[in-house]
PyMOL Python script that loads the backbone (N, CA, C, O; Angstrom):
from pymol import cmd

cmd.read_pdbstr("""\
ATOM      1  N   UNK A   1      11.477 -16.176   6.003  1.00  0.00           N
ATOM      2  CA  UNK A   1      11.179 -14.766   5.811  1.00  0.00           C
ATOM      3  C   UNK A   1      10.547 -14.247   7.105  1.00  0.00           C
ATOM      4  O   UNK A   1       9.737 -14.935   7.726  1.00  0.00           O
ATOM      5  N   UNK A   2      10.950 -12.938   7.535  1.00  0.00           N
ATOM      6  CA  UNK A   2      10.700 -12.592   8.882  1.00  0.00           C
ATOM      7  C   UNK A   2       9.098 -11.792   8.762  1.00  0.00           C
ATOM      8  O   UNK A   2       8.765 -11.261   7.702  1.00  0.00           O
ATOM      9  N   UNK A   3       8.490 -11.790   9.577  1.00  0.00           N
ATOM     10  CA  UNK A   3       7.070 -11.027   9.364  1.00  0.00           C
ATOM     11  C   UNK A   3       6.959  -9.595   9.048  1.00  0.00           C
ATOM     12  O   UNK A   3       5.915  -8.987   8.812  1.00  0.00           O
ATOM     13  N   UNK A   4       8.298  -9.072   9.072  1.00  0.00           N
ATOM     14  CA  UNK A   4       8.605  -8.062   8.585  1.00  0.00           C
ATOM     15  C   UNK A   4       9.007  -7.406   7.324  1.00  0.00           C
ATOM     16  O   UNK A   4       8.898  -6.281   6.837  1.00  0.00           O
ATOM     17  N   UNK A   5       9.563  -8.654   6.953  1.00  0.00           N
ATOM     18  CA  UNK A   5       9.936  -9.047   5.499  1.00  0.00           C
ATOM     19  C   UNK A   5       8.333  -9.360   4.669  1.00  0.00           C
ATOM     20  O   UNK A   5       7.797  -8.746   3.747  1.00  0.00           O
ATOM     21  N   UNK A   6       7.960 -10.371   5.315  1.00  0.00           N
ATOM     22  CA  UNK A   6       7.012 -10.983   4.693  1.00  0.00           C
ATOM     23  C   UNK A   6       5.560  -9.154   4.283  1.00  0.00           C
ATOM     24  O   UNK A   6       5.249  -8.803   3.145  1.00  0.00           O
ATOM     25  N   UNK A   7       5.101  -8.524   5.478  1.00  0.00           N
ATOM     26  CA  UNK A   7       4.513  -7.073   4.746  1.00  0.00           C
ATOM     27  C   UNK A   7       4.924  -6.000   3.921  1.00  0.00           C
ATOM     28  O   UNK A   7       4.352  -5.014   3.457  1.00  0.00           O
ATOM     29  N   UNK A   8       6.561  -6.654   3.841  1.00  0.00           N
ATOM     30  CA  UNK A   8       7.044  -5.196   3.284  1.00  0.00           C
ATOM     31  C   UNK A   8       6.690  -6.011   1.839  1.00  0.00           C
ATOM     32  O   UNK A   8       6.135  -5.325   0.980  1.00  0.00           O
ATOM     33  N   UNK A   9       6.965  -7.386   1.522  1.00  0.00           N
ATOM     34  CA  UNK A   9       6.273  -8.218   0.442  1.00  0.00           C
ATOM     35  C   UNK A   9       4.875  -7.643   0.156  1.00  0.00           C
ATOM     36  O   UNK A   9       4.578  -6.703  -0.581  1.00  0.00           O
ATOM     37  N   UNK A  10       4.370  -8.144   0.639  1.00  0.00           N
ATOM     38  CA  UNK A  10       3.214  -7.552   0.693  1.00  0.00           C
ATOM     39  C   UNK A  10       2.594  -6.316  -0.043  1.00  0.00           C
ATOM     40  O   UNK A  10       1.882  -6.363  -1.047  1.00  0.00           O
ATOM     41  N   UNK A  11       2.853  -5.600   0.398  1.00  0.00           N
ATOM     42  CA  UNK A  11       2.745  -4.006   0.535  1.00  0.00           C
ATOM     43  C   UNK A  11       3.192  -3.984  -1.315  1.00  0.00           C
ATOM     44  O   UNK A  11       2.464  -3.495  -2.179  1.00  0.00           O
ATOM     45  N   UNK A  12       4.305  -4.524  -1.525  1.00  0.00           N
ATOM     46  CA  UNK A  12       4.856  -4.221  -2.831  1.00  0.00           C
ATOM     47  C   UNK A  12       3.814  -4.803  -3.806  1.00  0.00           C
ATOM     48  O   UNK A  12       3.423  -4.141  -4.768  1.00  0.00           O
ATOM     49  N   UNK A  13       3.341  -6.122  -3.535  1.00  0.00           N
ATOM     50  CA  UNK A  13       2.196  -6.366  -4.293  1.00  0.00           C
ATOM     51  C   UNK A  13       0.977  -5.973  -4.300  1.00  0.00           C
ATOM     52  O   UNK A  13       0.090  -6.388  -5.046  1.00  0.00           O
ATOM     53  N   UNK A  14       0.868  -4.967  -3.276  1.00  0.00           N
ATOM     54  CA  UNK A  14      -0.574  -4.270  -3.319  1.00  0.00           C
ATOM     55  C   UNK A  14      -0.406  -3.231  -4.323  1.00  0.00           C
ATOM     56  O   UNK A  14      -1.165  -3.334  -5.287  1.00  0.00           O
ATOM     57  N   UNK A  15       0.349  -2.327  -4.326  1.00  0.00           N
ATOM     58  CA  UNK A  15       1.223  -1.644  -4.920  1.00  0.00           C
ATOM     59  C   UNK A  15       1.082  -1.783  -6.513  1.00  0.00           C
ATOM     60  O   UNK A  15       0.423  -0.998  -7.195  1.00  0.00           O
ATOM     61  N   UNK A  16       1.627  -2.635  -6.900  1.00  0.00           N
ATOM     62  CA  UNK A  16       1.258  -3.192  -7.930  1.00  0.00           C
ATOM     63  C   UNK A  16       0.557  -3.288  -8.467  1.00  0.00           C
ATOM     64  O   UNK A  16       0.509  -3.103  -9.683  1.00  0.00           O
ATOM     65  N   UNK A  17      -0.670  -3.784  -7.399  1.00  0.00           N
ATOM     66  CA  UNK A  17      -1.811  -4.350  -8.032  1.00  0.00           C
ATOM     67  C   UNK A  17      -2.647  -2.544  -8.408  1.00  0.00           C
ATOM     68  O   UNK A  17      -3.283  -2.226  -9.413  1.00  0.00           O
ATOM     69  N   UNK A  18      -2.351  -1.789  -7.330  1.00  0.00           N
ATOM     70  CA  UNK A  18      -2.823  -0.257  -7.164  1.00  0.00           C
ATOM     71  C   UNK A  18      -2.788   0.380  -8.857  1.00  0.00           C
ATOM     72  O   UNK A  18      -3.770   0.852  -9.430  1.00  0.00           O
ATOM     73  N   UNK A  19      -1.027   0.211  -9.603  1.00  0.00           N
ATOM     74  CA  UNK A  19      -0.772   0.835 -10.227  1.00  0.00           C
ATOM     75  C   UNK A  19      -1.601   0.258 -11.697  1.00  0.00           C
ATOM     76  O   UNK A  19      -2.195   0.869 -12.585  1.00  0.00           O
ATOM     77  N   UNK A  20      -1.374  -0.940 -11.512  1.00  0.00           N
ATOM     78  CA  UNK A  20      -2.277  -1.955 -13.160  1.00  0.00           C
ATOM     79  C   UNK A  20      -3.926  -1.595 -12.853  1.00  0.00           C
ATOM     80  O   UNK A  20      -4.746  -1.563 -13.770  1.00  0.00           O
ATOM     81  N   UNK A  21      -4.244  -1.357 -11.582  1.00  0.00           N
ATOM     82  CA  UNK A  21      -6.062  -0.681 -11.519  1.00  0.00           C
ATOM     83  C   UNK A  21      -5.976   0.472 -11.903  1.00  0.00           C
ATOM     84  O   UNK A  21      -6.901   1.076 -12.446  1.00  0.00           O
ATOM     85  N   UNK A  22      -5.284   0.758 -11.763  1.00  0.00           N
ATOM     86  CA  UNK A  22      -5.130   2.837 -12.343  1.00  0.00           C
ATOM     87  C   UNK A  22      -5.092   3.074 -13.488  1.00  0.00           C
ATOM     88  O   UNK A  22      -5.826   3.795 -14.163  1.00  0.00           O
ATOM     89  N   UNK A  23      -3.948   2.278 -13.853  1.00  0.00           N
ATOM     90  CA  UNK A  23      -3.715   1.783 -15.460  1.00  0.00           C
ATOM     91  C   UNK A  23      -5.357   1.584 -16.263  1.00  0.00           C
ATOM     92  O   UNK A  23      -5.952   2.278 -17.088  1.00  0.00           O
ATOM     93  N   UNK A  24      -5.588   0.715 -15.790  1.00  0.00           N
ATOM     94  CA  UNK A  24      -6.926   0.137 -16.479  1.00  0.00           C
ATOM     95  C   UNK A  24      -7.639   1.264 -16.294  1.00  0.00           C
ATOM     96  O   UNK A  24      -7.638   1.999 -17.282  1.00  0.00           O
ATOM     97  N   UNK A  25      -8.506   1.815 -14.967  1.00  0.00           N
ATOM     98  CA  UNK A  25      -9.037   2.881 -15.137  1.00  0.00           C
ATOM     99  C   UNK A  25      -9.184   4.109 -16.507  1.00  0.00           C
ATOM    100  O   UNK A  25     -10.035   4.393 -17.350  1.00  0.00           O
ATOM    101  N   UNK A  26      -7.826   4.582 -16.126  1.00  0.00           N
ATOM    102  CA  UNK A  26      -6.900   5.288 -17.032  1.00  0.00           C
ATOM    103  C   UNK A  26      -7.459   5.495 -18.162  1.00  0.00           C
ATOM    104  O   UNK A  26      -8.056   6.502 -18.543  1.00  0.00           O
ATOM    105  N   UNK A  27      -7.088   3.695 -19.158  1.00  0.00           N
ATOM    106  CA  UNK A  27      -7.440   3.389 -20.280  1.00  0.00           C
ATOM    107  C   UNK A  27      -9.164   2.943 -20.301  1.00  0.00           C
ATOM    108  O   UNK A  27      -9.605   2.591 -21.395  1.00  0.00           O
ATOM    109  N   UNK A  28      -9.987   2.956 -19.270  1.00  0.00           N
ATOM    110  CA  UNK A  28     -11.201   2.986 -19.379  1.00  0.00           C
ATOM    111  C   UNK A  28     -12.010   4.255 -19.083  1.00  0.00           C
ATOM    112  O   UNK A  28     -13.015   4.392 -18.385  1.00  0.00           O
ATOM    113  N   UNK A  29     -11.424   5.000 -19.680  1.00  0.00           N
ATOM    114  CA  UNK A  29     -11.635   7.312 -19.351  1.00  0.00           C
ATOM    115  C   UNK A  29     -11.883   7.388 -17.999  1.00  0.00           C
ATOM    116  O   UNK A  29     -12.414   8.449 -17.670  1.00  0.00           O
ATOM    117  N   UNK A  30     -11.648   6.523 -17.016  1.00  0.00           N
ATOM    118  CA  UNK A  30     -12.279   6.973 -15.347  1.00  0.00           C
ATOM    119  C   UNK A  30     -13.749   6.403 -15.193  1.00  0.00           C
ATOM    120  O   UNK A  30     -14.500   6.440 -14.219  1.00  0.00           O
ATOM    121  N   UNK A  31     -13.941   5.825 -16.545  1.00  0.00           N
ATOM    122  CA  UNK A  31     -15.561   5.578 -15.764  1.00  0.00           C
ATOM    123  C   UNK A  31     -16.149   4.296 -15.672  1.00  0.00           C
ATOM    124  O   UNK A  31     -17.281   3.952 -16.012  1.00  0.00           O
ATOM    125  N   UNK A  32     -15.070   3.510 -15.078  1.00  0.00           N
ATOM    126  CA  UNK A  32     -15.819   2.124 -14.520  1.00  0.00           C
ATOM    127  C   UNK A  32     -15.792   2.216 -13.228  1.00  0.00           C
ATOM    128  O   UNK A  32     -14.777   2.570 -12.629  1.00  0.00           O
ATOM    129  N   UNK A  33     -17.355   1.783 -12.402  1.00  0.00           N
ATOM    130  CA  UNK A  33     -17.392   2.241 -10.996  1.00  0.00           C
ATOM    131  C   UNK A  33     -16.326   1.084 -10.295  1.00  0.00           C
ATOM    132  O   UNK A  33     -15.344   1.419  -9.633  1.00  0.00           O
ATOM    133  N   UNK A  34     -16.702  -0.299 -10.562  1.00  0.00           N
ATOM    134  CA  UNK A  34     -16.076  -1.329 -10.244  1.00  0.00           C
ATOM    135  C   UNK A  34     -14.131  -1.322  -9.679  1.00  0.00           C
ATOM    136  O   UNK A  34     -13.418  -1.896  -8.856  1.00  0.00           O
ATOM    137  N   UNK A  35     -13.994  -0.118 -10.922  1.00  0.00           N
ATOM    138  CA  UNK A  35     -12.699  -0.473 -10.498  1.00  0.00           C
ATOM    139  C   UNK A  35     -12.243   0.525  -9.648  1.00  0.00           C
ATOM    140  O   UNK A  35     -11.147   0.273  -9.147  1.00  0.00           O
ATOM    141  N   UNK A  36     -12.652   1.378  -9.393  1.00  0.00           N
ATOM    142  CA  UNK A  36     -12.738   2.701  -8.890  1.00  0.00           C
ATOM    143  C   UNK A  36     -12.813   2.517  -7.297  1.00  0.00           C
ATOM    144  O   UNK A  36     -12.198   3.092  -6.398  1.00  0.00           O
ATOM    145  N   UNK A  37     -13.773   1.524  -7.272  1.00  0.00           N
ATOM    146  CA  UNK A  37     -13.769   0.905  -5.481  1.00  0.00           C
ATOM    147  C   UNK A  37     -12.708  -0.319  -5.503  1.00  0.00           C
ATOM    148  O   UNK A  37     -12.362  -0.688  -4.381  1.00  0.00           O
ATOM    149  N   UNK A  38     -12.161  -0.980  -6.558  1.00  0.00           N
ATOM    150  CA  UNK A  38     -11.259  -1.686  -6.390  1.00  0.00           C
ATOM    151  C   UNK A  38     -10.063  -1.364  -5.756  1.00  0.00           C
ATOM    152  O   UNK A  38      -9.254  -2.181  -5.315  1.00  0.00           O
ATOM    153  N   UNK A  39      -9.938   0.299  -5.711  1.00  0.00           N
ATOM    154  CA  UNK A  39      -8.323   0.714  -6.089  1.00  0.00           C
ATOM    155  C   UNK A  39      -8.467   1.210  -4.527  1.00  0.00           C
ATOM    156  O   UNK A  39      -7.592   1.209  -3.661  1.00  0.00           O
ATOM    157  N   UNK A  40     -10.253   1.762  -4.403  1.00  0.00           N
ATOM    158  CA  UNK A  40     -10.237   2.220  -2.713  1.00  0.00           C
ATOM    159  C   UNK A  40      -9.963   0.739  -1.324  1.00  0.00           C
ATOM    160  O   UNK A  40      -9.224   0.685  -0.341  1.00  0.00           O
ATOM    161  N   UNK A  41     -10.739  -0.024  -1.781  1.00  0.00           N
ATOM    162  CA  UNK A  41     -10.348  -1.392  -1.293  1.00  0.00           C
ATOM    163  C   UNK A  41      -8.964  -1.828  -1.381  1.00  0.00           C
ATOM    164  O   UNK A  41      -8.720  -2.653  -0.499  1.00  0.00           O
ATOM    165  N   UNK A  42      -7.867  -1.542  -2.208  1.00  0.00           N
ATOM    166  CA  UNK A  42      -6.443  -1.932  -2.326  1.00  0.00           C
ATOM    167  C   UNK A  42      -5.843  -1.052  -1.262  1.00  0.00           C
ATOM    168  O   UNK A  42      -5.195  -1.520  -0.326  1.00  0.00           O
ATOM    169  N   UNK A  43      -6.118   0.472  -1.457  1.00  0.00           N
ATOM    170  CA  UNK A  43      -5.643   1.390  -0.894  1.00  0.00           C
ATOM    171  C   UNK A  43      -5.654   1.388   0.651  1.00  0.00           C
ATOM    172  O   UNK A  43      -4.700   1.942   1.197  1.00  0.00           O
ATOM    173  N   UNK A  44      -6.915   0.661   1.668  1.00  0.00           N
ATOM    174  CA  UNK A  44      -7.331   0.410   2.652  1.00  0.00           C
ATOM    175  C   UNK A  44      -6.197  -0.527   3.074  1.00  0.00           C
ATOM    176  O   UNK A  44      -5.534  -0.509   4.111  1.00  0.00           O
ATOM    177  N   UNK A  45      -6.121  -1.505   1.824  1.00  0.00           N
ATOM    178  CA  UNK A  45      -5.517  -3.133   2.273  1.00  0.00           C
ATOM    179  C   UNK A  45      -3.948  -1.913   2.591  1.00  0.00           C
ATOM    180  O   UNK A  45      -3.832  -1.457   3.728  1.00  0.00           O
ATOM    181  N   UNK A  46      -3.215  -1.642   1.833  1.00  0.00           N
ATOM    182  CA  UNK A  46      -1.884  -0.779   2.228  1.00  0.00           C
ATOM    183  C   UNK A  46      -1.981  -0.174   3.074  1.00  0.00           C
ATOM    184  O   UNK A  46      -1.167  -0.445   3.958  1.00  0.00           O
ATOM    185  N   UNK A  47      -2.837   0.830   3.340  1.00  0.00           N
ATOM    186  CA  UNK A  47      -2.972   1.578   4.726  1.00  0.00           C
ATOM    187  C   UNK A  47      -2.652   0.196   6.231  1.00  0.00           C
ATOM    188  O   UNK A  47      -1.840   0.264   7.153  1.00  0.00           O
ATOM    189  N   UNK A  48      -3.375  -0.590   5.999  1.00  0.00           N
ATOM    190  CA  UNK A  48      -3.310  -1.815   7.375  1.00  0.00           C
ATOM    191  C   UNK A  48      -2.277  -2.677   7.231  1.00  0.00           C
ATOM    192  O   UNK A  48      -2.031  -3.459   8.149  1.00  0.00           O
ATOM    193  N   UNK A  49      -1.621  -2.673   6.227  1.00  0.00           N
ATOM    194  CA  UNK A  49      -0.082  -3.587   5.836  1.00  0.00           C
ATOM    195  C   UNK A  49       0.726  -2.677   6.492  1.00  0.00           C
ATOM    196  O   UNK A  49       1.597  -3.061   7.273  1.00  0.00           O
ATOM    197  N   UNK A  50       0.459  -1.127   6.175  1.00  0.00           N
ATOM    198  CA  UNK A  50       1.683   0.208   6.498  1.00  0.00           C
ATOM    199  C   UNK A  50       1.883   0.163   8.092  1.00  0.00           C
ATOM    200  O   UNK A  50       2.984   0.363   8.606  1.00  0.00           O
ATOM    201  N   UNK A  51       0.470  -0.177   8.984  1.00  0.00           N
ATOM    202  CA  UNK A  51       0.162  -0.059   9.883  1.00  0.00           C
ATOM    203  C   UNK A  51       0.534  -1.038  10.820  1.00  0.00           C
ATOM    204  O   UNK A  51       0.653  -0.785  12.019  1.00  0.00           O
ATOM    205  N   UNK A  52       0.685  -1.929  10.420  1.00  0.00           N
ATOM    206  CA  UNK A  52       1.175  -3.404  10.985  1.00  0.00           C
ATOM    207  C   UNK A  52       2.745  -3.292  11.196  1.00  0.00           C
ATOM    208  O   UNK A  52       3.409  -3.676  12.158  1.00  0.00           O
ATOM    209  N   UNK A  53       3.131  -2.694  10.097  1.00  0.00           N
ATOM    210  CA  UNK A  53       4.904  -2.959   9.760  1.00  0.00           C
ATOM    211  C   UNK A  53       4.687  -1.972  10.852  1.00  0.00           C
ATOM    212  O   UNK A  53       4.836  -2.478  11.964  1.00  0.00           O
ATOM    213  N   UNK A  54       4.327  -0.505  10.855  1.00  0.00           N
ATOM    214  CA  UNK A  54       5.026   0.264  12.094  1.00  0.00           C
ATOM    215  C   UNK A  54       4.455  -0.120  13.101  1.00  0.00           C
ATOM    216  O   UNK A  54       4.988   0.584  13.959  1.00  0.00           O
ATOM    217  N   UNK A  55       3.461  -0.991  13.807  1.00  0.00           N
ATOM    218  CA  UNK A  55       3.294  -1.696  15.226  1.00  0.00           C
ATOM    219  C   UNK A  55       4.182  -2.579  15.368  1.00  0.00           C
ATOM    220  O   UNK A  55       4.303  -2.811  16.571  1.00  0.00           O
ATOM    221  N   UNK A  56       4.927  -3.246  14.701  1.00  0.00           N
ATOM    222  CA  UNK A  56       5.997  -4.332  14.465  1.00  0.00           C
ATOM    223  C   UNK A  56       7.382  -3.118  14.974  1.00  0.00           C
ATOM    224  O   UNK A  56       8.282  -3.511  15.716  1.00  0.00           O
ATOM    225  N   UNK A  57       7.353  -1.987  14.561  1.00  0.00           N
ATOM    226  CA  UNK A  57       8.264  -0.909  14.639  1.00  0.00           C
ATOM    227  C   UNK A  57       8.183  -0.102  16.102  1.00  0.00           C
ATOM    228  O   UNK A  57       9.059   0.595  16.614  1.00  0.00           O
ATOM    229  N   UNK A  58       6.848  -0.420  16.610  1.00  0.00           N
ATOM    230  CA  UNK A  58       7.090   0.351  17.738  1.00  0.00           C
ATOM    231  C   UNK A  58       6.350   1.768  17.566  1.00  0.00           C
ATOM    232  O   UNK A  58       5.457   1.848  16.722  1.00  0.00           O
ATOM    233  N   UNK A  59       6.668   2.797  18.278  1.00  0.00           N
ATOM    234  CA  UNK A  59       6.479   4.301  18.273  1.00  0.00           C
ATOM    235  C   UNK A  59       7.515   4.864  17.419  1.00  0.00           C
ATOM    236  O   UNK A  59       7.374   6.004  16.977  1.00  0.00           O
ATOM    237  N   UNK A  60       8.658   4.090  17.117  1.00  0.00           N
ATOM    238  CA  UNK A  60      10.136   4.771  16.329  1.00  0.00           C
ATOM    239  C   UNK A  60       9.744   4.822  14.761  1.00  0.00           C
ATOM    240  O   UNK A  60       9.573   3.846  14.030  1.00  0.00           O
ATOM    241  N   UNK A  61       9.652   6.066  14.445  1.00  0.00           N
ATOM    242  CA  UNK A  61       9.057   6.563  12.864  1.00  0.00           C
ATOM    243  C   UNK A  61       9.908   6.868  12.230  1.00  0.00           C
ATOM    244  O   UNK A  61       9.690   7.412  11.147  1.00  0.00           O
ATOM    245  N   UNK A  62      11.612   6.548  12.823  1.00  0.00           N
ATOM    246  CA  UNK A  62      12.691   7.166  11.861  1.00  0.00           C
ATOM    247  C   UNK A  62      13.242   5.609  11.244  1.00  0.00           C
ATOM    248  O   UNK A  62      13.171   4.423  11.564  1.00  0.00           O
ATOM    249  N   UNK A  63      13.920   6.588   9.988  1.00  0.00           N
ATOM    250  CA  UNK A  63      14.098   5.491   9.115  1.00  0.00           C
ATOM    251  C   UNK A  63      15.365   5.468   8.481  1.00  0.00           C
ATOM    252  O   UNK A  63      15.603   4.930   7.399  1.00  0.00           O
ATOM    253  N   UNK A  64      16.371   6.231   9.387  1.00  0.00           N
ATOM    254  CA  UNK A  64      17.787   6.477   8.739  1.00  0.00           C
ATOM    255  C   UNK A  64      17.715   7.350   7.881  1.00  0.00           C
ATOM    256  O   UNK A  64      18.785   7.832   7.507  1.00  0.00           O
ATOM    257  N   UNK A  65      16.893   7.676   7.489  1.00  0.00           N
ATOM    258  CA  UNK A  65      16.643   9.098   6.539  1.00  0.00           C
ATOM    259  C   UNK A  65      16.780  10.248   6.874  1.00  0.00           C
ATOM    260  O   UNK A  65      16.926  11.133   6.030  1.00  0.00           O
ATOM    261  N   UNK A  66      16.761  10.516   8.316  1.00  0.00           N
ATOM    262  CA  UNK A  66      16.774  12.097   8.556  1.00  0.00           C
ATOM    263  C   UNK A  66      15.236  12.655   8.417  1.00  0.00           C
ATOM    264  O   UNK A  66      15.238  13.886   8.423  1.00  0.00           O
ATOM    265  N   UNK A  67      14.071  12.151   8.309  1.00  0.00           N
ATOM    266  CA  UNK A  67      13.071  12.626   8.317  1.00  0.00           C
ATOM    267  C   UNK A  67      12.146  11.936   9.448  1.00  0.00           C
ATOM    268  O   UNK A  67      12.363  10.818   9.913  1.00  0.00           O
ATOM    269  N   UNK A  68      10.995  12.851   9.842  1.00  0.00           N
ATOM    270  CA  UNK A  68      10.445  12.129  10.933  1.00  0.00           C
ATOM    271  C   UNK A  68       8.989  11.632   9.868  1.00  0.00           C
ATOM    272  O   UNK A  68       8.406  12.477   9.190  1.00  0.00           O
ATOM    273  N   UNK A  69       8.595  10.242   9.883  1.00  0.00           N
ATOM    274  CA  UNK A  69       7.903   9.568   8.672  1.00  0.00           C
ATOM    275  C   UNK A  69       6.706   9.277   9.333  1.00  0.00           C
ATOM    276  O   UNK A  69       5.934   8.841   8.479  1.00  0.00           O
ATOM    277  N   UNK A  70       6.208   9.301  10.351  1.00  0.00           N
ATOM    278  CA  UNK A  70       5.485   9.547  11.191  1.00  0.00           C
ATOM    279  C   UNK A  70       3.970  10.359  10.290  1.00  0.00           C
ATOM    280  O   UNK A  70       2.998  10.744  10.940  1.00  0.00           O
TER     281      UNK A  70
END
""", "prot")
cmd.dss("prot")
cmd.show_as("cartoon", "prot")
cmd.util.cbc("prot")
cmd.orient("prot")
């Protein structure tokens, strides 16, 4: 698996993990502090996974999409 492969892995399991803390939240009315910094701590971890894949990418922010993702 290429290191490129291997964050975009990554990323999907943070992801994941983002949506089942929300979930829980959710079903706990919003008011557990614990998880609340859990989801900001996940959110950080994706931001520096996102950040890695595009230093791996270079300055080039296009993505065959037609949009500048940047």
């Amino acid at each position: 698996m290429s290191e490129h492969e291997e964050l975009m892995d990554n990323i999907l399991d943070v992801d994941f993990e983002i949506v089942e803390t929300v979930r829980t939240l959710q079903q706990e009315n919003w008011n557990t502090e614990a998880l609340k910094n859990q989801v900001i701590d996940l959110l950080k971890i994706h931001d520096e996974l996102v950040g890695k894949i595009r230093s791996l990418q270079g300055d080039d922010h296009s993505c065959d999409c037609g949009h500048d993702n940047s």
